[in-house]
C-alpha positions as CSV (number, residue, x, y, z in Angstrom):
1,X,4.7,26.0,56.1
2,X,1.4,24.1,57.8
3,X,3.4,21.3,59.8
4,X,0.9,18.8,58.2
5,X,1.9,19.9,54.8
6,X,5.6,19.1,56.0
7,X,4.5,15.9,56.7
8,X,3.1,15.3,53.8
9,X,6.0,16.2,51.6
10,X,8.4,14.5,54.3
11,X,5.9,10.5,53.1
12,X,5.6,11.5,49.5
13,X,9.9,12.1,49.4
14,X,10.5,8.8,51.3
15,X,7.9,7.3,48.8
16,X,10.3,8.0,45.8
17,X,13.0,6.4,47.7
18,X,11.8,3.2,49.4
19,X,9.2,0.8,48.1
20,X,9.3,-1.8,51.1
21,X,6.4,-0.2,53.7
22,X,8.9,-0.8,56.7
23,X,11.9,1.4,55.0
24,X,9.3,3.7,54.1
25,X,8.3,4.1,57.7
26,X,11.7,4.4,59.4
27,X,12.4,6.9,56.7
28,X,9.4,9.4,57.6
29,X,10.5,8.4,61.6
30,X,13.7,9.6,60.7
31,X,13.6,12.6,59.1
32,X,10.5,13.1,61.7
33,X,13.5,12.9,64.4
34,X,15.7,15.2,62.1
35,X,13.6,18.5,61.4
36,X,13.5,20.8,64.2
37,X,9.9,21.9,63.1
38,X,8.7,18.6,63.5
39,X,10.2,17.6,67.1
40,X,8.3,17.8,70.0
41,X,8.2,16.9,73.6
42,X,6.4,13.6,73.7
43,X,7.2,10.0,72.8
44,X,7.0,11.2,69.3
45,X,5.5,10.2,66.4
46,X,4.1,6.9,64.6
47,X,3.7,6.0,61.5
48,X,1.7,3.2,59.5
49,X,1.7,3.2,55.6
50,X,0.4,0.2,53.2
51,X,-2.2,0.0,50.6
52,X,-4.8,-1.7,52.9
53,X,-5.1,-1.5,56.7
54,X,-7.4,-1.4,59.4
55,X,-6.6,0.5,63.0
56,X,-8.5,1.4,66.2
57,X,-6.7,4.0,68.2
58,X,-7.8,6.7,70.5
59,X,-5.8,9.7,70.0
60,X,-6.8,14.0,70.3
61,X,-7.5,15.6,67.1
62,X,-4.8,17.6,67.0
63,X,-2.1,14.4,66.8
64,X,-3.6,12.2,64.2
65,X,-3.3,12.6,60.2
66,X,-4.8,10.1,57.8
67,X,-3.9,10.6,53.9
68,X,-3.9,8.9,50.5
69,X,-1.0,9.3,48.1
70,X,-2.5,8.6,45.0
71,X,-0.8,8.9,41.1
72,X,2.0,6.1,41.4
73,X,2.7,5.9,45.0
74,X,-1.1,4.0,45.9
75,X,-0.2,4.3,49.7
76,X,-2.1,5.2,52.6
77,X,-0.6,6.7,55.9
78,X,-1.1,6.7,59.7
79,X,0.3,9.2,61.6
80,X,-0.2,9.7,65.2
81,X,1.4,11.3,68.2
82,X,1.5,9.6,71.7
83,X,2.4,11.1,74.7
C-alpha cells in the first residue's frame, strides 16, 4: 500500500477513537512509531490536526501531507517529516 494511504487510514482510525485533537495526535505519533513501514531514519514525524489552523513551515515535497477528513470526522491534518 502507498505509505500516504497508510497514513491516511492510520488519522481516520485514531479519529473513531479519540475526539480531543491532542489524543488524536499522540495516537497517529504512536502508531507512526509502531509500524515498521512507516519508521524511518530521521527525527520522525509531526503531526497537527484541528478544524481550523494556520502554519508556515519549510519542508521537501516528499515529507509533507495536507488532508481533510470530511463525513463526521471535520478534521484537517498536518503531517511533516523533519530531519
Amino acid at each position: 500500500m502507498l505509505t500516504w494511504v497508510m497514513f491516511i487510514v492510520v488519522c481516520e482510525k485514531a479519529t473513531e477513537k479519540h475526539k480531543v485533537d491532542k489524543d488524536l495526535c499522540s495516537e497517529i505519533q504512536t502508531q507512526i512509531k509502531a509500524d515498521a513501514e512507516l519508521q524511518d531514519e530521521t527525527a520522525g514525524w509531526h503531526v497537527v490536526t484541528g478544524k481550523s489552523f494556520a502554519s508556515a513551515i519549510t519542508y521537501k515535497t516528499t515529507c509533507v501531507l495536507f488532508f481533510d477528513l470530511l463525513e463526521g470526522h471535520n478534521k484537517s491534518f498536518l503531517m511533516f517529516k523533519t530531519q
